[in-house]
N, C-alpha and C positions, 0 to 999 in steps of 0.2 A: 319532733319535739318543739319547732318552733312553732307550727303550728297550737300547739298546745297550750304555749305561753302567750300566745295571744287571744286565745278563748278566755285563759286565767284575767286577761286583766280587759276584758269588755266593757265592764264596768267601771274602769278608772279613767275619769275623763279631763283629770285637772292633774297633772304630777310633776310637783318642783324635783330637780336637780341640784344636788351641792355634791360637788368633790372638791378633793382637795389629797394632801399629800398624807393627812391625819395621821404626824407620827409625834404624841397621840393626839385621838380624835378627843378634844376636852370641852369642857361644859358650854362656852364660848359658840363652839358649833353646834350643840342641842340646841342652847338658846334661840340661836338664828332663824335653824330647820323649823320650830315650835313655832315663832312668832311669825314667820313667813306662810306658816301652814294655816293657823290662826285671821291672818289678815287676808289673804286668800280665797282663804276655805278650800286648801288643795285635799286631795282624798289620798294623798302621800308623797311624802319627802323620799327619796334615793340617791342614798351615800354613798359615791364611789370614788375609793382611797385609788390614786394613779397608779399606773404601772411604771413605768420609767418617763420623766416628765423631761421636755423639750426643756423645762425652765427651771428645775429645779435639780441638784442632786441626791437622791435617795440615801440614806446610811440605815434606815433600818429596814431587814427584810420583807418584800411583799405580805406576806401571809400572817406575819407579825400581826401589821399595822390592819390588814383585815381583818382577823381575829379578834382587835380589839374596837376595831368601828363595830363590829358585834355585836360585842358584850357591852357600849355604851348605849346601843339604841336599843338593846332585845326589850325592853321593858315598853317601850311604844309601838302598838299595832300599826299605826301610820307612819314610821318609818320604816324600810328598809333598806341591806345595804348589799351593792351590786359589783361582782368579781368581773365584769366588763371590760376592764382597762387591766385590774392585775392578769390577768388569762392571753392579753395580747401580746405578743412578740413585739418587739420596737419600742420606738417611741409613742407616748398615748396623746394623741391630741382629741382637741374635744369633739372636733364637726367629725371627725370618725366614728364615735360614740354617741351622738345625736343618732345620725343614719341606721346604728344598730339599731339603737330605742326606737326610733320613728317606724322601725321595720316588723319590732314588736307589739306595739299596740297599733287597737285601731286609729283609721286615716283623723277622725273628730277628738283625738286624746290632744290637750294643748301643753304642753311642756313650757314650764318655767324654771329657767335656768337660774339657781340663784350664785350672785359675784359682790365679789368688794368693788366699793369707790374705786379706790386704786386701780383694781386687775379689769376696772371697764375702761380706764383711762386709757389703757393700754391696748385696747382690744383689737384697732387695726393690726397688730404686730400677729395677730393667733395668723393659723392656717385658715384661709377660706370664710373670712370673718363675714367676710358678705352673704354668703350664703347661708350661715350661722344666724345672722339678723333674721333671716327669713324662715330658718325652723323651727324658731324658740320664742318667747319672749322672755326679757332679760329682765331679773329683779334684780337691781342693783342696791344692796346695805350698804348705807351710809354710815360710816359711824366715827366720820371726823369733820368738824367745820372748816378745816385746815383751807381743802382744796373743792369746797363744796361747788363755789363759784365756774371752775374750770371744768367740774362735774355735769352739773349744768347746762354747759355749753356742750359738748360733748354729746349731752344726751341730745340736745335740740339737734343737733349737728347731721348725725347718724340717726332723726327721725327725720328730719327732711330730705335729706339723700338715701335714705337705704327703704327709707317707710316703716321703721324698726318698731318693735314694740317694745316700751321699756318700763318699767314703773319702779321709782325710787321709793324705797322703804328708809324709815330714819330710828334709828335704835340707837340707843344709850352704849357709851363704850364700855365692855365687859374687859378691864386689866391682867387677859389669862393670853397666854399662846402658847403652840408647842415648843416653839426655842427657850423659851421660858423655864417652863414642866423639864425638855430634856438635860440645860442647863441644871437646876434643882436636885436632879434625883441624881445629877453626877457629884453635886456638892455637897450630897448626903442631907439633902432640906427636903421638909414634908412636901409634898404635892395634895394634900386633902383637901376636896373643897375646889381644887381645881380639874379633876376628871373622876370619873365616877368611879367607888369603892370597887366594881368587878374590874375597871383598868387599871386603878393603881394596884391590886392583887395581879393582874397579869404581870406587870413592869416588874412587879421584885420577884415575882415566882423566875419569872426568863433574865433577872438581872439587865434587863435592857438600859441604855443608857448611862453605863457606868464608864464605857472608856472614852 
């Protein structure tokens, strides 16, 4: 089979990365994946909602929050979204999930990892970050002047010692997040407008987020 998935994707020789915990995955994250894909010219974006995160704690279930990275991207052929980390036992870090990817396409496919300012600030702290600088190249969105400065630095930092490849993208701040959305839909406030019509139907069909 693996074999197989690698013939499928010969052809795709540029493909950005965004995961994230996406519960839910809302418009905030198309935007990103779109304008990343756009500025790039990647030949596709691959959404992968975590499985159990080193950094985060999970409340709504795996399959859930797959189901509706879904139904938010099914409408774009250049997206898709990948059971890679929910399917793993453990904790999901990411240079585990590169190594898969890198193992499924071919050796000239270039992986672009897309991260917030923020989560690159912090990037020494992942597993194996080093060797992580070496698989991927990191598109870092910007989308606060707050700590651009120290951002910056950072990137220069980890291109001189690591030889990293990094390119900063700078985008407008979109006012939506899931704490947000999940807050909202417990307070009985519309969420419209902030994730797409087939996820807000999923959210009240499974009443998620109400307790």
């Amino acid at each position: 089979m693996r074999g197989g998935v690698k013939l499928l994707n010969n052809y795709v020789k540029r493909v950005g990365i965004l995961g994230g915990t996406f519960d839910p995955l809302h418009l905030g994250h198309l935007y990103i994946a779109e304008a990343t894909l756009e500025k790039l010219q990647l030949d596709k974006v691959i959404f992968i909602p975590t499985g159990i995160s080193p950094h985060k704690v999970q409340r709504t279930p795996a399959l859930h929050r797959y189901v509706m990275a879904h139904i938010a991207t099914c409408e774009n052929t250049k997206f898709q979204v990948s059971p890679i980390e929910i399917n793993r036992e453990g904790a999901s870090f990411t240079i585990d999930t590169i190594r898969l990817l890198k193992d499924e396409y071919p050796k000239e496919t270039t992986f672009y990892f897309i991260t917030g300012g923020d989560a690159f600030i912090e990037l020494d702290t992942w597993r194996n970050y080093m060797e992580l600088l070496k698989l991927v190249t990191f598109v870092v969105v910007n989308r606060s002047e707050i700590k651009r400065d120290h951002l910056l630095k950072r990137i220069k930092d980890f291109k001189n010692s690591f030889d990293a490849k990094v390119i900063l993208i700078n985008l407008p701040t979109l006012e939506v997040s899931s704490t947000d959305i999940r807050q909202r839909v417990k307070d009985g406030q519309t969420i419209r407008y902030l994730v797409t019509e087939g996820v807000e139907a999923y959210i009240k069909k499974y009443r998620l987020y109400k307790d």
